[in-house]
C-alpha positions in Angstrom: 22.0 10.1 -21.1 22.8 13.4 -21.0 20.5 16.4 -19.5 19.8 19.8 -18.6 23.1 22.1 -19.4 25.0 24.6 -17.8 22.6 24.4 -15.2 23.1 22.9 -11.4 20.4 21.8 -8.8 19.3 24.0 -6.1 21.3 23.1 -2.9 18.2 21.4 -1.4 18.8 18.3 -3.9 22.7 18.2 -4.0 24.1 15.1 -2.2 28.0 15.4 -3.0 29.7 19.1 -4.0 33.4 18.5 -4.5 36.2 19.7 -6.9 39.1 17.8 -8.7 36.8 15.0 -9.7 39.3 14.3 -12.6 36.8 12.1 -15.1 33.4 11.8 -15.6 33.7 8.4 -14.4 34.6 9.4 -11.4 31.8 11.3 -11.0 29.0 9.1 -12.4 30.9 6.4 -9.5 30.3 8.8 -6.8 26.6 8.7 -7.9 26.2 5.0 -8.0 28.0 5.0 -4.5 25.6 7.0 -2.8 21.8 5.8 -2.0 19.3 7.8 -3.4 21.6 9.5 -6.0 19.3 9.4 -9.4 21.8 12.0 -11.5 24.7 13.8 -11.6 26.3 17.6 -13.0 29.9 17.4 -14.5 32.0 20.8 -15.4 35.1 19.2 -17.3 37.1 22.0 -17.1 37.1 23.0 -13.3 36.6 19.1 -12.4 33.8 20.1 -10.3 30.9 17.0 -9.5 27.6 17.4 -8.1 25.5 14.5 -7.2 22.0 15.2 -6.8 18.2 13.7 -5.6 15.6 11.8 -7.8 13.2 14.8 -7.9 15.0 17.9 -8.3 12.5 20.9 -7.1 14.8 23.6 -8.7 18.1 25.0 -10.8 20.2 27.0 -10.7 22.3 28.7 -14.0 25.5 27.4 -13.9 27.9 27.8 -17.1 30.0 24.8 -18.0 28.0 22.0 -16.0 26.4 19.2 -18.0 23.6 17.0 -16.4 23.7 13.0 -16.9 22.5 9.6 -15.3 24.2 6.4 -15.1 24.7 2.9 -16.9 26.5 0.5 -14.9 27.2 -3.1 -16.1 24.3 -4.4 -14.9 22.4 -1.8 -13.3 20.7 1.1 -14.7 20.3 4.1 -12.5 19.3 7.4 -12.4 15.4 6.6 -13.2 13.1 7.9 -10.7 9.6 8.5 -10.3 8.0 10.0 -7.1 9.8 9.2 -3.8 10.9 5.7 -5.7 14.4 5.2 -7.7 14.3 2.2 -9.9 17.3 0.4 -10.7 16.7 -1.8 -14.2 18.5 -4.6 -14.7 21.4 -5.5 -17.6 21.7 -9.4 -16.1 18.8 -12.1 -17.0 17.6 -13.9 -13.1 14.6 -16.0 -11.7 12.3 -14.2 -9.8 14.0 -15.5 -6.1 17.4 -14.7 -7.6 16.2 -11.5 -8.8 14.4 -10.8 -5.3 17.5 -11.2 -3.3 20.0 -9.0 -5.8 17.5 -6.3 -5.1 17.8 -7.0 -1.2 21.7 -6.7 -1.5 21.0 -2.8 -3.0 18.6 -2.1 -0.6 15.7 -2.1 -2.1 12.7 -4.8 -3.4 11.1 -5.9 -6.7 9.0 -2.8 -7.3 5.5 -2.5 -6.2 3.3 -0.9 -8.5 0.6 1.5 -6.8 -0.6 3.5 -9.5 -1.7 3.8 -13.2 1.0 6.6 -13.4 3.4 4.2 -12.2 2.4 1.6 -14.3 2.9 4.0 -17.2 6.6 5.0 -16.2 7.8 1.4 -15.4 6.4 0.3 -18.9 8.3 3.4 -20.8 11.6 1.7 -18.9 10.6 -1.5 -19.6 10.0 -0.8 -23.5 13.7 0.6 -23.2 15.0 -2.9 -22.2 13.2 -4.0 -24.7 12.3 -7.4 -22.9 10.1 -9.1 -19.7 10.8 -7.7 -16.4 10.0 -9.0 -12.9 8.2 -7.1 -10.9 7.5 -8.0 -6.9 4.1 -9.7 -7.0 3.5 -13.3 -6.4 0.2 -15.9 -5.6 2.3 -18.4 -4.4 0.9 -18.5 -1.0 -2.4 -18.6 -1.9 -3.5 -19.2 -5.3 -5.1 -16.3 -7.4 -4.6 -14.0 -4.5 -1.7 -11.7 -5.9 0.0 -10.2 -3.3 2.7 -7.8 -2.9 6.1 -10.0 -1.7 7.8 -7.3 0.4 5.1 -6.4 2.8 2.3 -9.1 1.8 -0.4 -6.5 0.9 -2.9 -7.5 -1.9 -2.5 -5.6 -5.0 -5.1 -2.2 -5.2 -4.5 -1.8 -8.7 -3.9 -3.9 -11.1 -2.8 -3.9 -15.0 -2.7 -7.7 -16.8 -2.6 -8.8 -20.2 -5.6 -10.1 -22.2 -6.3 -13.7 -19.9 -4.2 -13.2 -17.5 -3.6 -14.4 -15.1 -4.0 -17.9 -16.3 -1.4 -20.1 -14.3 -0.4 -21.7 -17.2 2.4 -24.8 -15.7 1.8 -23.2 -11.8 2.6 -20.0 -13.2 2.9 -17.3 -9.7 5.3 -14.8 -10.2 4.9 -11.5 -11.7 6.1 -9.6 -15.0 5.7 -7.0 -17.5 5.7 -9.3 -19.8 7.3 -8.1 -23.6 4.0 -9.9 -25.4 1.5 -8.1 -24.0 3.2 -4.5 -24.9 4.4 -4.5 -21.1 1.0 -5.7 -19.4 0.9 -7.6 -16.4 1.5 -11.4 -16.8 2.0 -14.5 -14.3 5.4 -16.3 -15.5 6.9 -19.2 -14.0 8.9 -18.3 -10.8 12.5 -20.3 -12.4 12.1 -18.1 -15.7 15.3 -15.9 -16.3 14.0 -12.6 -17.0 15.2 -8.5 -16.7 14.0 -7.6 -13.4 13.2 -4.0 -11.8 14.0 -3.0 -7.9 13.1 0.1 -6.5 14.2 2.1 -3.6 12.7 4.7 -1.4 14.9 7.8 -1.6 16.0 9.5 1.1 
């Protein structure tokens, strides 16, 4: 997806500055290498890369650059919202599986704290086009929906019409494709998209 042009961000955001970057690849791997890294500038004729924060606070004119995020084979970088990058998956998981793939990166099942939130991790979710896990669960105690990563109950809340119902021991969490992206509890075994977020840096 491509950006903001012949622009640059204001050094405060810039993680990587480097010339003879020979491909755009190259570049958008450079991103995806580096935690926190949610976009990246690419000037094809001077082979210059600049790999940049989730919230940029500023640019700078800058002829020649281009601005773009990433789509990896499974993952898809480069969204951000607040001090959170979320990383969408490609790949279909159960909610464990999904769980520990987002360890491996770093990061968790995203934890939804506000109606803002909510908002921006429907629009991505819409985008997919399918269910996504999220990190909620009530399988330790049932109908008490708590947060997975840190065990905190959830403070704000967002389900679909009757939910949750526990339909077949139903306890893990979704934005569930039926329900326009509304909360949903979904059996834990289910293969689904899943989202993980990481606190940027």
């Amino acid at each position: 997806m491509v950006g903001k042009d012949n622009m640059i961000p204001t050094p405060a955001n810039i993680l990587f500055d480097n010339k003879g970057i020979v491909t755009l690849a190259r570049c958008g791997d450079k991103c995806l290498a580096q935690y926190g890294c949610c976009s990246f500038f690419y000037n094809k004729l001077t082979k210059s890369c600049i790999t940049a924060t989730g919230d940029i606070s500023g640019f700078s004119s800058m002829s020649g650059y281009k601005q773009y995020t990433i789509l990896g084979t499974e993952i898809l970088q480069g969204s951000c919202f607040g001090t959170s990058q979320y990383l969408i998956s490609t790949a279909r998981k159960s909610w464990d599986t999904a769980q520990s793939s987002c360890d491996a990166l770093g990061g968790k099942l995203a934890e939804i704290q506000s109606k803002e939130e909510n908002y921006f991790l429907q629009s991505l979710s819409k985008n997919i086009g399918d269910t996504v896990w999220i990190g909620g669960s009530d399988r330790e105690i049932e109908d008490t929906w708590a947060w997975t990563e840190n065990g905190d109950l959830l403070s704000f809340t967002f389900w679909g019409e009757k939910q949750p119902n526990n339909y077949h021991d139903q306890d893990c969490l979704t934005l569930f494709k039926e329900f326009d992206f509304l909360w949903a509890d979904e059996d834990c075994d289910g293969n689904y998209h899943y989202i993980c977020e990481k606190t940027i840096q």
